[in-house]
N, C-alpha and C positions, 0 to 999 in steps of 0.2 A: 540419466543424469538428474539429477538433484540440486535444486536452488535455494534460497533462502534469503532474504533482507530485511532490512529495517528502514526505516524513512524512506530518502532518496533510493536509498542501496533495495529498499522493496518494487520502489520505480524501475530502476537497472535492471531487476532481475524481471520483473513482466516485460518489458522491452526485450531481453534477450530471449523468454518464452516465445515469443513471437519468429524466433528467426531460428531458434533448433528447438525441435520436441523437447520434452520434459517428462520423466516418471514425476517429479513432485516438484510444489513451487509452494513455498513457505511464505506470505507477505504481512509481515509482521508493522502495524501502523504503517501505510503504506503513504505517500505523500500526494498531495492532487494538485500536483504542479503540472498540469493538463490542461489542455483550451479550455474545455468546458468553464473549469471552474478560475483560473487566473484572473477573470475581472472580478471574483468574492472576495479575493486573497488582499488582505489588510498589508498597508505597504508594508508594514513592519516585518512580515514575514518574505518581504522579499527585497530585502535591503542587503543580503550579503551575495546576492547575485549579481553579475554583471548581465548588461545590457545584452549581448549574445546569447547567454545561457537563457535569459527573459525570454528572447525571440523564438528559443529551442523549445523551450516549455510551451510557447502558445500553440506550434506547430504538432504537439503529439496529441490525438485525440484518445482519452482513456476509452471510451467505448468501440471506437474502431480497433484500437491494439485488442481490445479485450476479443474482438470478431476471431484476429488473427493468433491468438495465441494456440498453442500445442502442448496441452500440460493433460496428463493423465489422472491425476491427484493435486487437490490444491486446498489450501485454506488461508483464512484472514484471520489475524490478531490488532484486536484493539482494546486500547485501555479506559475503560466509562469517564475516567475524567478527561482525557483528551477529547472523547465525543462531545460533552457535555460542553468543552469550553471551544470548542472550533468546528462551527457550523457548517463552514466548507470541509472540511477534512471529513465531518462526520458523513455530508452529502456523498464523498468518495466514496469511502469506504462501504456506503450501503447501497452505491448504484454499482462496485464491483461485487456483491455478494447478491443479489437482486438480479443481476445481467449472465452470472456465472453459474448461481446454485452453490458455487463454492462454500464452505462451512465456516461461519464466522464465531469465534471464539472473542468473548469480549472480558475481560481480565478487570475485574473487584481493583478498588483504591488505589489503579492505575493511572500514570502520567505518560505522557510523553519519554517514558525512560528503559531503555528492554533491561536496565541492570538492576531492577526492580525484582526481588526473590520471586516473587508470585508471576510476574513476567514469565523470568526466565524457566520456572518451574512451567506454567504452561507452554511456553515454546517447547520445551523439551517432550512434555505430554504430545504436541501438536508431530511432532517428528519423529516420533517412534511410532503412533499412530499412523501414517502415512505410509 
């Protein structure tokens, strides 16, 4: 089985790495709404959340999920300007590439947007690769 996501949807899919093996897991900008990092998190970025879902997030720890994960093949997509402008998210993304060994593919004059040509062109590269 075969995973893949974007933001949140790249959170969902390492969460459910962790509870069935995985031939591959695709985490494309992956979100770091994870204990660790929720007290970096600028409210603004957590303002369409409800109080539950807050409480949810503080309870998942990204480096422990990462202990338990069962993925045979995996890689990270991120986009240099989303690094560049979101220090927490960049911390993410390079304590799950750093912790994993997983192959981090970071994507030229990207944003925050996987409908980005050059995006989606390397996700596509990332996934026939795998």
């Amino acid at each position: 089985m075969s995973l893949w996501g974007f933001s949140l949807g790249a959170m969902i899919s390492l969460l459910a790495s962790a509870e069935r093996p995985l031939d591959t897991l695709t985490l494309c900008s992956p979100s770091g709404y994870f204990k660790e990092y929720m007290p970096l998190i600028a409210p603004e970025f957590t303002g369409w959340c409800t109080l539950q879902q807050l409480a949810e997030f503080q309870t998942n720890s990204l480096m422990s999920l990462l202990e338990r994960t069962h993925v045979r093949r995996a890689a990270v997509l991120a986009g240099d300007q989303e690094l560049a402008a979101w220090p927490t998210f960049r911390e993410a993304v390079s304590d799950i590439h750093q912790s994993t060994g997983w192959p981090l593919r970071i994507i030229a004059n990207t944003h925050h947007d996987i409908d980005q040509p050059g995006y989606r062109q390397e996700l596509q590269s990332v996934i026939t690769s795998l």
